[in-house]
Kinemage of the C-alpha trace (Angstrom):
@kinemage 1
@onewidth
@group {chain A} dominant
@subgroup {mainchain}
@vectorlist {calphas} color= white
{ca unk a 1} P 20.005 6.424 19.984
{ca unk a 2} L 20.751 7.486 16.441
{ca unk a 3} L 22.347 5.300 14.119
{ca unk a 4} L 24.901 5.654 11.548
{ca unk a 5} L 23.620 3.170 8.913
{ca unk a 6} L 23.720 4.692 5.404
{ca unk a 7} L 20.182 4.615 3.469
{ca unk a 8} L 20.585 1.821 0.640
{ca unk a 9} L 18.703 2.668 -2.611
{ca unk a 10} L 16.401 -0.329 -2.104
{ca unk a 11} L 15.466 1.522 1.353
{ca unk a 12} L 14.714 4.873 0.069
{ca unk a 13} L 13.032 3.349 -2.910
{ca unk a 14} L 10.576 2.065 -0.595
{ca unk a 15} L 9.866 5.871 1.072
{ca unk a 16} L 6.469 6.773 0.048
{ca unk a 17} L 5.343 3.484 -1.206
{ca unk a 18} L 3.291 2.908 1.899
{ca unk a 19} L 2.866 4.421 5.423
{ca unk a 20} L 6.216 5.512 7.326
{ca unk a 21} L 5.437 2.917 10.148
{ca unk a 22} L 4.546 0.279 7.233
{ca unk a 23} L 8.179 1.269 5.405
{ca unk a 24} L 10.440 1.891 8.715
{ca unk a 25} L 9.030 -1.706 10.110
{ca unk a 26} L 10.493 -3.278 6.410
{ca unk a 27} L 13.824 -2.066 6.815
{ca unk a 28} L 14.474 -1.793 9.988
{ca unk a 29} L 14.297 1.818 10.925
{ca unk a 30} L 12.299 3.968 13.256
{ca unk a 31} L 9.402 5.462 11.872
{ca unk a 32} L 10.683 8.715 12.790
{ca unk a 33} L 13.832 8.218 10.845
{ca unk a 34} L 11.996 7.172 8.049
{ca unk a 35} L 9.455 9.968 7.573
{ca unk a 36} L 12.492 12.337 8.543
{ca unk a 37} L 14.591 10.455 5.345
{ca unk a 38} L 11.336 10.680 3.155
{ca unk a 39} L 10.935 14.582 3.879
{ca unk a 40} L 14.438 15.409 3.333
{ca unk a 41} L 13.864 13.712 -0.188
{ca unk a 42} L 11.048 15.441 -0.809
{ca unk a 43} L 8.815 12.129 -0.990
{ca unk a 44} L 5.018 12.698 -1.116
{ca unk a 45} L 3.462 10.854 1.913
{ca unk a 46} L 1.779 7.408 0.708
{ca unk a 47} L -1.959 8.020 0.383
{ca unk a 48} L -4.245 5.522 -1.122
{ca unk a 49} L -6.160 7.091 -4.058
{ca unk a 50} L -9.645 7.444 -3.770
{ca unk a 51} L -12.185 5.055 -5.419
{ca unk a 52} L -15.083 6.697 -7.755
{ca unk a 53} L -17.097 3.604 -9.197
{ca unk a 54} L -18.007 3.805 -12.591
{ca unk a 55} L -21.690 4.010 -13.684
{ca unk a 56} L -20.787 0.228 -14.805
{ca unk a 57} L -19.291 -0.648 -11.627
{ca unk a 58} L -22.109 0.872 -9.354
{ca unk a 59} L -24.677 -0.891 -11.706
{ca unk a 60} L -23.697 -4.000 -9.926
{ca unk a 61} L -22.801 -2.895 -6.247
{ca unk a 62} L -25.305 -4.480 -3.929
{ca unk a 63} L -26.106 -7.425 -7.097
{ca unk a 64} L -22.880 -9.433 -5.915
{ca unk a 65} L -21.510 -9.562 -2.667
{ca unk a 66} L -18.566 -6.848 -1.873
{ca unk a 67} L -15.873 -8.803 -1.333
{ca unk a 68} L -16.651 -10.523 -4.754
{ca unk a 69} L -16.950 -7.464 -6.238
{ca unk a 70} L -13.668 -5.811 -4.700
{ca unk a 71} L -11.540 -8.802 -5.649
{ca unk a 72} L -13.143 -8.169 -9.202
{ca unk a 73} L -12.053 -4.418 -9.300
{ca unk a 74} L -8.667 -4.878 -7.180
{ca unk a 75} L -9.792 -2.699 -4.181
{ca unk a 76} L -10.718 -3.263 -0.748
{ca unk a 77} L -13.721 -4.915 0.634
{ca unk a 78} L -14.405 -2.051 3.377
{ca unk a 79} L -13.843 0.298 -0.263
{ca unk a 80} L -16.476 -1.183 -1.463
{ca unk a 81} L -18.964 -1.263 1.787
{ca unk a 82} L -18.161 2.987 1.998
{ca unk a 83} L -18.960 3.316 -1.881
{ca unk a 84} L -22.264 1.233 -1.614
{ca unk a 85} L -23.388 2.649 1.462
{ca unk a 86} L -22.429 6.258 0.334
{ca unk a 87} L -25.014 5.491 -2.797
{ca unk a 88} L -27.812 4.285 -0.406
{ca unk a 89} L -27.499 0.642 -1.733
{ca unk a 90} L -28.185 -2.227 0.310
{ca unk a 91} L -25.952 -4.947 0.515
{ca unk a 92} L -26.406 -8.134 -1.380
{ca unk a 93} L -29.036 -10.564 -0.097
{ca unk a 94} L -28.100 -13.706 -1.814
{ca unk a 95} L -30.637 -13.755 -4.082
């Protein structure tokens, strides 16, 4: 069943800012309704940006652990596991 409810700014604010299911759970909405709202705004879908280490940063990838070293650069542990493993690094040993 459809309902009435106006869209608040705060609510479409939100469209975009993370996945449809993620958003509609927040404010209470289906996650149709929400992607439907976000489209008819013409709101990018939320994608997370991709992560390219640096020469810096890949200097140290398998020297520290990856969760150390995600909480360092403000990304995901799992980011980190894909971006070590796609540069044939082994993980850190604890030595």
């Amino acid at each position: 069943m459809a309902s009435n409810r106006l869209w608040t700014k705060k609510e479409m604010a939100l469209l975009g800012t993370a996945e449809d299911a993620s958003v509609a759970k927040k404010i209470k909405r289906s996650k149709t309704a929400t992607m439907r709202k976000r489209q008819d705004l013409k709101v990018s879908p939320f994608r997370l940006a991709k992560f390219v280490p640096t020469a810096n940063q890949k200097r140290l990838l398998g020297k520290r652990p990856d969760g150390s070293l995600a909480e360092l650069w403000g990304v995901t542990r799992l980011t980190v596991l894909k971006s070590r493993q796609a540069l044939g690094i082994p993980a850190y040993g604890g030595k």
